[in-house]
C-alpha angles and dihedrals in degrees: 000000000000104000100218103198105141107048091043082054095046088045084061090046094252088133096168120050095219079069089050094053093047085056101051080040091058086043087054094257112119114190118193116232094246087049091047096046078058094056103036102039106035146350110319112244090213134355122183114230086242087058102056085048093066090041089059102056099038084060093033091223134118126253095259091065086064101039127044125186120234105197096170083073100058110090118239121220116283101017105098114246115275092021108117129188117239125220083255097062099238116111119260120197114230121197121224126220130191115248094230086058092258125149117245119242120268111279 
């Protein structure tokens, strides 16, 4: 899934995310600065259902405006995870990293 905060803000006209957290604050919903850089900058870890809920209807918008599902990245039966195919046909290796900036474990 692609979490597609920020355009759908901007979409609404909340261009800062310090306004954005004033408006799910005023709904009951307060976000701390290290949560809402999460939401705002990048892919949330975690989000409660509640959660998405307030931020709903503080955008006015549906979940599918802030999510948006990315089907070429779900592995299909028979083809090995993190192996994508490329536009050529042929088989290309992807390497996957941890998103903490970890190093995998030994394979």
């Amino acid at each position: 899934m692609k979490w597609n905060l920020r355009l759908t803000a901007a979409n609404k006209g909340i261009w800062k995310a310090s306004e954005f957290q004033r408006s799910l604050a005023e709904h009951g919903l307060v976000i701390s600065a290290g949560k809402m850089s999460g939401l705002w900058s990048g892919q949330p870890v975690s989000l409660k259902l509640e959660d998405l809920d307030v931020i709903c209807v503080v955008l006015g918008c549906e979940i599918g405006d802030l999510l948006i599902p990315e089907p070429g990245k779900v592995s299909r039966p028979g083809q090995q995870a993190g192996v994508q195919e490329a536009t050529t046909g042929s088989m290309v290796a992807v390497v996957p990293k941890r998103r903490d900036g970890r190093s995998l474990p030994p394979m």
